[in-house]
TORTOR-208504 format. One line per field, with one value per residue (C-alpha): x negated, y negated, z; residue in three letters. Coordinates in steps of 0.2 Angstrom, whole numbers, m for minus. Layout:
east = [X_...]
north = [Y_...]
up = [Z_...]
res = [ALA_...]
***
This chain:
east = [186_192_175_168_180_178_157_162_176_159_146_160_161_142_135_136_123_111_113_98_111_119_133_138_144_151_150_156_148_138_136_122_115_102_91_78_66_68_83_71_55_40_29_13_23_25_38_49_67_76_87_97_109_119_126_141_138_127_124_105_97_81_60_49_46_65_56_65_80_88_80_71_82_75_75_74_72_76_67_60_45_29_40_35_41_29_33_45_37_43_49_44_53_63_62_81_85_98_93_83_78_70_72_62_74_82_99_108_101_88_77_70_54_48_36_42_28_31_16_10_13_31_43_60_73_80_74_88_85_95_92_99_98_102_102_109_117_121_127_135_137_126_133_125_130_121_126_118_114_114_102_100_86_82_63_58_39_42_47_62_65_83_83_97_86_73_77_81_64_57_65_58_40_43_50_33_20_4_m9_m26_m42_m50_m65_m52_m51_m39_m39_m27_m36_m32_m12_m12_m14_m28_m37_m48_m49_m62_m47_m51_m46_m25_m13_m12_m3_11_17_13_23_15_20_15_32_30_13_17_31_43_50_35_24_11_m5_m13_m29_m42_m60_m70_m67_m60_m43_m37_m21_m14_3_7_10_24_32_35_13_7_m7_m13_m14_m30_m25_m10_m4_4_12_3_16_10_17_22_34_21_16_2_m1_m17_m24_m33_m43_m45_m63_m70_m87_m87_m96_m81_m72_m82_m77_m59_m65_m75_m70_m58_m69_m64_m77_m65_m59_m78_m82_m67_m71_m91_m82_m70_m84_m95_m78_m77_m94_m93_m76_m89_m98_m82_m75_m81_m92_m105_m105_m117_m131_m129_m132_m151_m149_m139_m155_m168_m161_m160_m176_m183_m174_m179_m193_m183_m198_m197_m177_m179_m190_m181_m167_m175_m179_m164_m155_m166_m164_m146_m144_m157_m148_m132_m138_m150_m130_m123_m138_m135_m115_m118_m130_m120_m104_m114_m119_m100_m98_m84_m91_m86_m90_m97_m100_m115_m105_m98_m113_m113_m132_m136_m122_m131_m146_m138_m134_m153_m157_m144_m147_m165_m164_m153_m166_m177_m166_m165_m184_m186_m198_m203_m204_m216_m211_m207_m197_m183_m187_m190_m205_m221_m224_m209_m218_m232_m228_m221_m208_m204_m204_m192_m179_m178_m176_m162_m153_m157_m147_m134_m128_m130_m119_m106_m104_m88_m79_m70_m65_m50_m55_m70_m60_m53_m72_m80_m63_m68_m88_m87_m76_m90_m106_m121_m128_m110_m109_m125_m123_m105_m114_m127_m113_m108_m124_m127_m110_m114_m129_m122_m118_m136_m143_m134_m137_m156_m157_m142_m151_m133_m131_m147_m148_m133_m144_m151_m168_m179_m180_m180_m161_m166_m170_m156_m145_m158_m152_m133_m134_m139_m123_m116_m128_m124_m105_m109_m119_m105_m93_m104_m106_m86_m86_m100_m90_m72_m83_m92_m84_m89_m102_m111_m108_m113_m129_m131_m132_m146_m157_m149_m158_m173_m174_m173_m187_m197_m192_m195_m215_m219_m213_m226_m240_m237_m238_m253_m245_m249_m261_m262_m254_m235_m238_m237_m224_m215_m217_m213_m196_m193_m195_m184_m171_m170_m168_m155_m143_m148_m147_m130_m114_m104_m86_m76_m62_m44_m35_m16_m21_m18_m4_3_0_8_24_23_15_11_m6_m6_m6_m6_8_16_18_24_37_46_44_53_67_68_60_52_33_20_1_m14_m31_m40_m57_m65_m79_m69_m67_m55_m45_m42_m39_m25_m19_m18_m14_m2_4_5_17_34_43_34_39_55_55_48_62_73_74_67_51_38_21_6_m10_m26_m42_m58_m68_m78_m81_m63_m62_m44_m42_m58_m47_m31_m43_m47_m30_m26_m44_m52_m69_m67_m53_m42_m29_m11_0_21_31_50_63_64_49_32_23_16_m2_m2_m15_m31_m29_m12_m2_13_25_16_26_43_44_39_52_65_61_61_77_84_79_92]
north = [306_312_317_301_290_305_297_281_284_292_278_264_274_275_259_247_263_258_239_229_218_224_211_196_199_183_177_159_146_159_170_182_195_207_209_217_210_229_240_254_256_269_278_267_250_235_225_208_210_194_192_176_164_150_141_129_113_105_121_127_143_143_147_156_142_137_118_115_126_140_156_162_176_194_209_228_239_257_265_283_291_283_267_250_233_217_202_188_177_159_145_130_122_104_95_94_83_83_68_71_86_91_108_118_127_127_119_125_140_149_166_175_186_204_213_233_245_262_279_285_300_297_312_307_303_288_274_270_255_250_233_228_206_195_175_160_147_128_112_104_119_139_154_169_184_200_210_226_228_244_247_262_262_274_281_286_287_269_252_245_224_218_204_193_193_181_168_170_177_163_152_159_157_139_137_145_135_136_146_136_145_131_130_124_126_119_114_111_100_84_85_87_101_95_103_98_104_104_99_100_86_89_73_64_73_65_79_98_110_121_140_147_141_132_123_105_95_95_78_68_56_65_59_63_56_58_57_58_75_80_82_76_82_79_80_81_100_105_104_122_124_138_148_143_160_164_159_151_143_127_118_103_92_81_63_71_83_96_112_122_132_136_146_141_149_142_134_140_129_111_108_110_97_86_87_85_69_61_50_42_36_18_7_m1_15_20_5_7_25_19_8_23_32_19_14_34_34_18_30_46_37_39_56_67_80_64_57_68_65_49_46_47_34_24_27_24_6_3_8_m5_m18_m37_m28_m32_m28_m9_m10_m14_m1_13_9_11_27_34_28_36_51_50_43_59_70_67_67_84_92_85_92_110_109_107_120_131_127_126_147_151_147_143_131_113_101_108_124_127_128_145_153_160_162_142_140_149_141_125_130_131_115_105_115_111_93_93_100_88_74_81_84_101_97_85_86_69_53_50_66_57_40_33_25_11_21_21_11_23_36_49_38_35_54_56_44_49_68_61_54_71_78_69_72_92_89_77_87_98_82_71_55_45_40_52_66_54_52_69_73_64_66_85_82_70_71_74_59_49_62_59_40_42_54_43_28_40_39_21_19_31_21_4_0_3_m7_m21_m18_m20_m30_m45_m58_m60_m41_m37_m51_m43_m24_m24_m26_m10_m4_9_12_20_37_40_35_47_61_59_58_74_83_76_88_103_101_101_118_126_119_129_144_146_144_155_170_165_171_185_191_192_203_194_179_189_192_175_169_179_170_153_161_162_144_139_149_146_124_129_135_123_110_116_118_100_97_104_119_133_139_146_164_154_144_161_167_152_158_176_170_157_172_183_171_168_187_189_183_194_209_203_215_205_207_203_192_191_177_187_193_176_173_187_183_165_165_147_149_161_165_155_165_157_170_168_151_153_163_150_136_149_151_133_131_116_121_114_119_116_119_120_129_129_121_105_97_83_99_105_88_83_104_101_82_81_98_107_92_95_83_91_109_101_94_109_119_105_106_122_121_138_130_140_140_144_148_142_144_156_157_158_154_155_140_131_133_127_113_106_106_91_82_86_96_99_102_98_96_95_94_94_102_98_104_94_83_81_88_76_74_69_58_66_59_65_56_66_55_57_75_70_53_61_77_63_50_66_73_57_56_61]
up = [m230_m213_m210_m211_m203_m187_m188_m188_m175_m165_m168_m163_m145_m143_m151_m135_m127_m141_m142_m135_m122_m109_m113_m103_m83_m75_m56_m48_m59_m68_m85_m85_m96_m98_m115_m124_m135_m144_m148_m151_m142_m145_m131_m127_m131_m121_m123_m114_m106_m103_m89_m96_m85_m92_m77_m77_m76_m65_m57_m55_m48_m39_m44_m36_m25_m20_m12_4_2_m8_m15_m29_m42_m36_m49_m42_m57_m59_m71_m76_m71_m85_m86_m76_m75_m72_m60_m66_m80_m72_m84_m81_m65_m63_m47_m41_m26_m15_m1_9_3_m13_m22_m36_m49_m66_m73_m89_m98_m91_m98_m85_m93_m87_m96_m99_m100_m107_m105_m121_m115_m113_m119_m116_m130_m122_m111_m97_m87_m74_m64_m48_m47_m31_m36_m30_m38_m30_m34_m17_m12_m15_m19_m18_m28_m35_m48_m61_m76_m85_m102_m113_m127_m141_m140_m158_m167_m173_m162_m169_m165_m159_m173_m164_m150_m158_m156_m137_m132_m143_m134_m117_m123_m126_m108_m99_m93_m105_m95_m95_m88_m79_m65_m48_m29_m13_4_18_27_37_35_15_1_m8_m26_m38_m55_m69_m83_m101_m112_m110_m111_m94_m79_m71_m58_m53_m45_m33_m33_m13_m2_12_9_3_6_m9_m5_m2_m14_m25_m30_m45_m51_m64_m58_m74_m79_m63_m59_m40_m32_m16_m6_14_20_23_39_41_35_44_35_15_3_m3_m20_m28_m45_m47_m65_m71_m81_m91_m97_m113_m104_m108_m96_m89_m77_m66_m53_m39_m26_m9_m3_14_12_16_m1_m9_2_m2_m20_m16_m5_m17_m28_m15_m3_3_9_19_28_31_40_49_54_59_71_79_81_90_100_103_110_122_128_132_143_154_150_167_158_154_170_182_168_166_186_180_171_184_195_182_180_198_201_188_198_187_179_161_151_159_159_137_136_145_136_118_122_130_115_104_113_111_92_86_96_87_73_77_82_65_55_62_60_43_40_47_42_24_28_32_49_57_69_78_89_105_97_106_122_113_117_135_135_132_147_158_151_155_173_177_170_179_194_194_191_205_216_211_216_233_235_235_220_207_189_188_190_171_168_180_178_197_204_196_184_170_159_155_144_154_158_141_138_153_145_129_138_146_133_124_139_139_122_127_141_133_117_124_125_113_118_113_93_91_86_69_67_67_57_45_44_43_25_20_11_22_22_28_39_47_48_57_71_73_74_89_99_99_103_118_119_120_137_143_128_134_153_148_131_139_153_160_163_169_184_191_196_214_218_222_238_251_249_231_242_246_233_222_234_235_214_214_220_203_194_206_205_183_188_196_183_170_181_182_161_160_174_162_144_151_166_185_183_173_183_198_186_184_201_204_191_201_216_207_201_217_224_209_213_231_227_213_226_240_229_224_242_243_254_243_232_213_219_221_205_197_207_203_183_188_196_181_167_177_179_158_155_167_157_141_151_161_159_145_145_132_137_131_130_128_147_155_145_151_170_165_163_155_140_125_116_99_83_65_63_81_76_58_66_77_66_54_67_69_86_94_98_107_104_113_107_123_130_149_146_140_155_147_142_157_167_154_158_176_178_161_154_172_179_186_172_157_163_164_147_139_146_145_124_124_118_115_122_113_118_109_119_111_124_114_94_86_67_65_80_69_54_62_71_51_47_56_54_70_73_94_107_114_100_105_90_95_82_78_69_53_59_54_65_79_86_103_113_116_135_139_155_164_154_136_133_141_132_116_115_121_104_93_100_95_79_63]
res = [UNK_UNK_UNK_UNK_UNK_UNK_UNK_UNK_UNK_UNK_UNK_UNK_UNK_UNK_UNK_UNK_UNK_UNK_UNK_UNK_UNK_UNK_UNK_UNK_UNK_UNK_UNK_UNK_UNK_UNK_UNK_UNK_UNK_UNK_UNK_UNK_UNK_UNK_UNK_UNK_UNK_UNK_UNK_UNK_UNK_UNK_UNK_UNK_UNK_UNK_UNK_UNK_UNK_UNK_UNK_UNK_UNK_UNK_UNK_UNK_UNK_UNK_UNK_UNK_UNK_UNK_UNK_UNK_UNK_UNK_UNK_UNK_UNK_UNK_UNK_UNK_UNK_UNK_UNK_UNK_UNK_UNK_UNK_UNK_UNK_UNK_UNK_UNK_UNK_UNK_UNK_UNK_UNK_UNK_UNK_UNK_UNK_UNK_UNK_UNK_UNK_UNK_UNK_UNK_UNK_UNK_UNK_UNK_UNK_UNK_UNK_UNK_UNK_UNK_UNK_UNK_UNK_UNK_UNK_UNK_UNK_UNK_UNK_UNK_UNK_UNK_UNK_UNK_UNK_UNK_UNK_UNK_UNK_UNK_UNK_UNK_UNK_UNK_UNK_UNK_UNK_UNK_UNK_UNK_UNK_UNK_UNK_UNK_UNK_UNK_UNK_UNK_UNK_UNK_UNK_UNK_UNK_UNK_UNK_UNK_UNK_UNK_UNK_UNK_UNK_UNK_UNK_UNK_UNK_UNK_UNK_UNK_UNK_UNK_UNK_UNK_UNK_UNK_UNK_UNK_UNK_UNK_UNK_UNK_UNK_UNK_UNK_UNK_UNK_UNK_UNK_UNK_UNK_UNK_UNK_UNK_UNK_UNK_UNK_UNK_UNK_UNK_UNK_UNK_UNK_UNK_UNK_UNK_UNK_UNK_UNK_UNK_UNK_UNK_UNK_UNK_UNK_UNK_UNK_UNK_UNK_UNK_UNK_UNK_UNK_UNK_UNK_UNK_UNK_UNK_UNK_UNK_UNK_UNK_UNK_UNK_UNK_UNK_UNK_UNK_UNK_UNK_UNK_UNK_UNK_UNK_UNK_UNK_UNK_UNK_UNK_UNK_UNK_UNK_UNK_UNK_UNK_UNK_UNK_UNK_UNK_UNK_UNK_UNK_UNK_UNK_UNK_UNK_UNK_UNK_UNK_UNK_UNK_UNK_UNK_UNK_UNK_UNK_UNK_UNK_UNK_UNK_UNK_UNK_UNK_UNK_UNK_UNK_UNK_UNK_UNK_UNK_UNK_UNK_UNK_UNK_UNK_UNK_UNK_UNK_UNK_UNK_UNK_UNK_UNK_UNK_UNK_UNK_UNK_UNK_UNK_UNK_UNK_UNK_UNK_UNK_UNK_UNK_UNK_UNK_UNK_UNK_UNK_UNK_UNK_UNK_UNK_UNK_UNK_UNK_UNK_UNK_UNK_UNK_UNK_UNK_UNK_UNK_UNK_UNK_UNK_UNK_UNK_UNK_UNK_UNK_UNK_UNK_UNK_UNK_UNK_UNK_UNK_UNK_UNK_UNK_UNK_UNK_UNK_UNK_UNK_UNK_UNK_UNK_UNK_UNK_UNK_UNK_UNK_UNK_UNK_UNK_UNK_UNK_UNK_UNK_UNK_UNK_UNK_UNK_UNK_UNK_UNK_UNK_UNK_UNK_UNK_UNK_UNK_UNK_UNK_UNK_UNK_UNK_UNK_UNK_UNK_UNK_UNK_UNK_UNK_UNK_UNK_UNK_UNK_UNK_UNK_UNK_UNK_UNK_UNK_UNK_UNK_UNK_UNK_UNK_UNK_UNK_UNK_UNK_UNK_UNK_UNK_UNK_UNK_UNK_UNK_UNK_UNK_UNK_UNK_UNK_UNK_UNK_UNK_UNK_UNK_UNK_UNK_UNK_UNK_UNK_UNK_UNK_UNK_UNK_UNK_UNK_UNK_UNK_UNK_UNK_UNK_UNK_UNK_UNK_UNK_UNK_UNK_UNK_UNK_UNK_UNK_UNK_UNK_UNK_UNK_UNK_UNK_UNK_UNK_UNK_UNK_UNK_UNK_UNK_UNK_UNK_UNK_UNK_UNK_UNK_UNK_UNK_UNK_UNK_UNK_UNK_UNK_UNK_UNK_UNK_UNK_UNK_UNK_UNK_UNK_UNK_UNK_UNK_UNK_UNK_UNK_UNK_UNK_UNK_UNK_UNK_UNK_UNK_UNK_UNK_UNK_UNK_UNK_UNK_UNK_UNK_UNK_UNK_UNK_UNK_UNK_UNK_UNK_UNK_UNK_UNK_UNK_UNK_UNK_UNK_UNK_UNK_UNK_UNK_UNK_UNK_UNK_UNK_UNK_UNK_UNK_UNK_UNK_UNK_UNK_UNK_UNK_UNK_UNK_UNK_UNK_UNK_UNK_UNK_UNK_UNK_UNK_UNK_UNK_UNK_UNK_UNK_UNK_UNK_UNK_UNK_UNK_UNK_UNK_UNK_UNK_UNK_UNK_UNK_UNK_UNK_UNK_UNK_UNK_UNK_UNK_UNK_UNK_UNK_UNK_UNK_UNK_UNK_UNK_UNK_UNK_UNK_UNK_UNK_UNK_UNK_UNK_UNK_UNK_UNK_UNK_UNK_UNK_UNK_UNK_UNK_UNK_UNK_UNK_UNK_UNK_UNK_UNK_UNK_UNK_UNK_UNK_UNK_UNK_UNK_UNK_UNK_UNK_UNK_UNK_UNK_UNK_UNK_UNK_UNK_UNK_UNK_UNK_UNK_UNK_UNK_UNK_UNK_UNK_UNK_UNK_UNK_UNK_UNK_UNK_UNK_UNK_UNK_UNK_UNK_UNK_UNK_UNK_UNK_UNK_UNK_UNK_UNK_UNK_UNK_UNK_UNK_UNK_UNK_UNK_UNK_UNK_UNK_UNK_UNK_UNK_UNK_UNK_UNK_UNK_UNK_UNK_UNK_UNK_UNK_UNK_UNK_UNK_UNK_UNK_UNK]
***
């Protein structure tokens, strides 16, 4: 008898070391315990351990995605060597607000799920587990608090289930989202996380929960909507949005109160844009969009990077003085040149971007050979305007003969010219409108960039199609001489422009390089000129070609040097190379930021830098509410800016988008004033 009370006395002291809970441990608001789903487990077996809090009343802890505050439980497991534990298994969250704010989490009980794998060729007699487990529990107020958990199973030949667990863990199967394998991508384009999904026949969804933090913003309106078999979500980003994950999940919660979750894998091609795009299109915004675009190419006719092209136009009208027949003609063609051009530049984004690329609008500007490709042509037709030499009478549009068909030819090569030279600029509404055609199916996109040439267009259809216009244009005359050799400084000053873009991509050396082959031209201008004089023979027309092929290899053979943006940040104080991290970062830290998506060869760019962002009163400003200015350099092919640039809709620089703490984040102006960041900073500072 003594015997057997001295084993009982002995199994009463060492029954809680083989019990499948650790027992209850209680913190402010909050009862938590560890359990297992067996109270004796076999090498080779996988089984659930539940961490399970029951909160007070009103209390909630946090999901993986806290929303826009708190933080998600963390386990840290300590476990023998063959033993491993898997990543939270996460109920199914509730949407708690607290005004303004809306957070992701769980009230009353909650059954936290890790899967426990143990080796088959596991030796050990026990299983000790040990769990360290930091969480944070809020009503009005959070409290966080840790605490650990300490478990000890029996390994044996045969798994033994912890019968009064059941229940618990079937209870914590009911609570997880139902995992659905279904066909589904994502974007973060234009502002908004967008997906599509190809959803099987499930009740209809209500809501979703998206699992990345910091990608949507918790407290704004979502938009669900079925499109045939395709399911549509959408909800702004997040004010703190810096870089979307590769892949996330999200809950869909049907109107049945019903869950499932999904994964999605983020789209890099604009076909899959368009998916997420379609099925929303509004007529009213399309038309609305066709007439930004036309209002955006009227605008590009002013921006400085247009204007030297366009004086051959200016002097092609002059010189048809009331001719109106010629004047109509002349302008069919140009605007022809320009609409096909367009629509020639649009044609090629989308194959490339189709292939992968990470291109935009004046892309082609990326490329230093097609810049110093450019600085010979506009070199040379400035030449020509001074009369070094002459390309016929058509090619430039002067003299009896426009009507003929080289003068036909000649306009419709200027308007083809002026699309080249005008694509680094955006003007005040184009960038909305090439936004919003490179989400678009090829065939809107094609109509809103040819929307942009005859908007471009425009003003010299009018000049030649309107009597009332056209009476006002002088009469032809000696003065057109001279007014033909004073519009070509316009071209020269573009060619010096492109020689400094071309020396800030490649380097001096290369820029050295290049001016060499701008000798050339000239020499090769200068000969062709005399033997159309008559004052050479055949021997310089081939000179002429010699110097004209020496000058195009010059620049395949030039010294390239890389360029590095960080180097100029260095050297100026005032600003700091943007990153998608570096910015992450201080919006993190709650920092005001400004970015500015700028390159060299936007000239609108660098006229807002030094007339706008290089005044005295925004310097002042900035330091003012200490803002961090970023800047990032697009001057040649960066895909990480081309990504950024999509975020927010456009397709070209410059971009300035003002970030505040607790704001949305603002776009500014594309044509910025010395007042424009001063006044802004001051509205936002004012704001709750």
């Amino acid at each position: 008898m003594r015997s057997v009370m001295l084993l009982l006395f002995c199994f009463s002291c060492f029954a809680p070391l083989w019990a499948a809970t650790t027992g209850w441990q209680t913190a402010k608001h909050l009862q938590a315990e560890l359990v297992s789903e067996y109270q004796q487990v076999q090498p080779g077996q996988t089984l659930q351990l539940a961490l399970h809090f029951v909160p007070d009343e009103h209390w909630h802890t946090y999901w993986q995605n806290p929303g826009d505050s708190g933080l998600p439980t963390q386990l840290s497991w300590t476990l023998p060597e063959g033993v491993s534990a898997g990543a939270i298994k996460w109920p199914t969250p509730q949407a708690i607000a607290v005004p303004p704010l809306v957070n992701y989490g769980f009230e009353g009980q909650t059954i936290l799920l890790s899967d426990l794998t143990v080796a088959s060729d596991y030796q050990a007699d026990t299983l000790p587990i040990s769990l360290k487990v930091d969480w944070l529990v809020c009503e009005e107020v959070c409290i966080p608090a840790e605490a650990e958990f300490s478990l000890v199973l029996p390994v044996a030949a045969k798994a033994v289930l912890a019968e009064d667990a059941v229940s618990l863990f079937q209870q914590a199967q009911q609570q997880l989202p139902y995992p659905i394998n279904v066909s589904g991508q994502f974007d973060v384009s234009g502002g908004a996380f967008s997906a599509v999904l190809d959803i099987p026949t499930i009740q209809p969804i209500s809501a979703f929960f998206v699992a990345a933090t910091e990608l949507v913003d918790h407290a704004a309106p979502q938009q669900v909507t079925l499109n045939g078999e395709q399911l549509l979500l959408q909800q702004p980003l997040n004010t703190y949005f810096s870089v979307a994950p590769q892949q996330l999940d999200i809950v869909l919660i049907t109107t049945a109160n019903k869950a499932y979750s999904v994964q999605l894998q983020q789209t890099r091609s604009a076909g899959t844009e368009i998916l997420i795009t379609q099925g929303q299109q509004d007529p009213t915004a399309l038309w609305l969009i066709l007439l930004l675009a036309g209002a955006g190419g009227v605008l590009l006719n002013l921006m400085p990077c247009v204007f030297p092209v366009l004086s051959l136009k200016a002097l092609s009208i002059a010189g048809h003085g009331q001719v109106r027949r010629q004047q109509q003609l002349q302008a069919l063609w140009y605007s022809l040149g320009v609409v096909m051009s367009f629509v020639m530049l649009a044609i090629l984004l989308i194959v490339l971007r189709s292939a992968g690329a990470a291109v935009g609008w004046g892309f082609q500007l990326q490329n230093p050979y097609l810049v110093a490709l450019l600085v010979y042509l506009l070199f040379a037709l400035g030449l020509s305007l001074s009369g070094v030499v002459q390309f016929g009478l058509g090619l430039m549009n002067t003299g009896s003969a426009v009507a003929d068909s080289g003068g036909s030819r000649g306009a419709f090569f200027t308007g083809v010219l002026a699309v080249v030279v005008a694509s680094p600029c955006t003007a005040p509404f184009m960038g909305t409108a090439l936004g919003y055609a490179v989400s678009q199916e090829a065939a809107i996109a094609l109509l809103i960039f040819a929307a942009l040439g005859f908007g471009m267009a425009l003003p010299f259809l009018l000049l030649a199609l309107v009597p009332g216009f056209s009476r006002v244009l002088p009469k032809p005359g000696v003065w057109m001489d001279t007014l033909k050799q004073w519009l070509a400084y316009p071209l020269y000053l573009s060619a010096v422009w492109l020689l400094w873009v071309y020396g800030r991509q490649s380097g001096v050396d290369a820029q050295a390089m290049l001016l060499i082959g701008v000798v050339c031209i000239a020499a090769a201008c200068w000969l062709w000129g005399r033997r159309q004089l008559s004052l050479a023979g055949n021997g310089s027309v081939m000179l002429a070609a010699v110097l004209l092929l020496l000058a195009l290899a010059l620049p395949g053979f030039a010294p390239y040097q890389q360029r590095n943006p960080t180097d100029t940040a260095t050297a100026d104080q005032s600003w700091q190379s943007w990153s998608a991290d570096t910015l992450s970062e201080l919006r993190q830290q709650g920092k005001p930021v400004l970015v500015n998506m700028t390159a060299d060869w936007c000239i609108t760019c660098l006229v807002n830098e030094r007339v706008a962002l290089s005044s005295d009163s925004t310097k002042a400003a900035l330091a003012l509410y200490d803002v961090t200015y970023l800047k990032g350099d697009w001057t040649l092919r960066d895909a990480a800016i081309t990504e950024y640039l999509r975020l927010y809709q456009r397709d070209g620089v410059p971009l300035y988008v003002l970030y505040w703490p607790g704001q949305q984040p603002e776009v500014l102006p594309q044509i910025l004033t010395p007042d424009t960041v001063p006044q802004t900073l001051a509205r936002l500072s004012r704001q709750p």
